[in-house]
C-alpha positions in Angstrom: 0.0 0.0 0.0 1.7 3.4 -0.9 1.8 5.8 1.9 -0.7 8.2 0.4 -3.7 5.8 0.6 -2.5 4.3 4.2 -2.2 7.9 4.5 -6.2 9.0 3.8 -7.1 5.9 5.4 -5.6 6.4 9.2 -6.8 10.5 8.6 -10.1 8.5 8.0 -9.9 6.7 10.7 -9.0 9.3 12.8 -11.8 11.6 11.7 -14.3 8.4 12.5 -12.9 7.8 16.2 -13.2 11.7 16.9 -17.0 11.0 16.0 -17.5 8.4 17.9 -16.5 8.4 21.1 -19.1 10.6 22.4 -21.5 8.0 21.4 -19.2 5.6 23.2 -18.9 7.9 26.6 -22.7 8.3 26.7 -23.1 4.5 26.3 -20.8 3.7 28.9 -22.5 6.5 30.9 -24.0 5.1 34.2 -23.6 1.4 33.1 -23.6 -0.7 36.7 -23.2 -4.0 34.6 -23.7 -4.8 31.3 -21.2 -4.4 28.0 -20.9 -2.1 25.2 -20.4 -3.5 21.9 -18.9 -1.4 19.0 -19.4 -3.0 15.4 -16.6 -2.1 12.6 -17.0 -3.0 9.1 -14.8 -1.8 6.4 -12.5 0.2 9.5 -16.0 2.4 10.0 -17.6 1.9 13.2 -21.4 1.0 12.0 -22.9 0.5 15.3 -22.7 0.7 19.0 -25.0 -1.3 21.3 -25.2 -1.1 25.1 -26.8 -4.3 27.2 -27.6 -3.3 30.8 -28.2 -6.1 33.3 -30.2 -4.8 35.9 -29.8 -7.3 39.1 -32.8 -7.6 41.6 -31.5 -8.9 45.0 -34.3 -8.0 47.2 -37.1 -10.5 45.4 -34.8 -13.7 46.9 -35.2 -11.6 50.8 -38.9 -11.1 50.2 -39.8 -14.7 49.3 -38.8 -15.5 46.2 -40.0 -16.2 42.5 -43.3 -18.0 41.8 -43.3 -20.8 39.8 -43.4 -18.8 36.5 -40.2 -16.8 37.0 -41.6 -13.9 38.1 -42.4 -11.6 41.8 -45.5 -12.7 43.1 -48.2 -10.5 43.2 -49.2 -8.1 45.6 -52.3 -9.3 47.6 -55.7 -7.6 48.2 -57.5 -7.5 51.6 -59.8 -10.6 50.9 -56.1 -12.8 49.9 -56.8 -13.0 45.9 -54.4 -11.0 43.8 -54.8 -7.1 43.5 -56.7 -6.0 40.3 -54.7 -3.4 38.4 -56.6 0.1 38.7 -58.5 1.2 35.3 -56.3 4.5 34.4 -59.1 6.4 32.4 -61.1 6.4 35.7 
């Protein structure tokens, strides 16, 4: 490769990273657990994707999960499950 195109390409480059890493900062922003993934084709970054893991400790101390993964359900006076409230009143 002759040094003028390696030279446009790392100038490229360069110019692409300077873009970027904003994107990558805010992404990494706050993150607790998780990853960021940055995808590069053709020495462009194309994409950035965070995945946050959000860890709930406290449903083990306050009885576990039912049978179908999830929290129970909050329980009314008379011992059934709570009905959700109607929001348009």
């Amino acid at each position: 490769m002759s040094q003028s195109v390696e030279g446009s390409r790392s100038e490229r480059l360069r110019a692409d990273a300077d873009a970027v890493w904003p994107h990558i900062r805010q992404a990494l922003r706050d993150l607790g657990y998780g990853h960021v993934t940055i995808i590069v084709q053709d020495g462009h970054v194309v994409q950035i994707e965070r995945m946050e893991k959000r860890r709930f400790t406290n449903v083990a101390k306050q009885g576990g999960l039912g049978a179908d993964g999830l929290p129970p359900l909050e329980k009314n006076s008379s011992g059934g499950p709570a009905e959700a409230e109607d929001p348009s009143g």
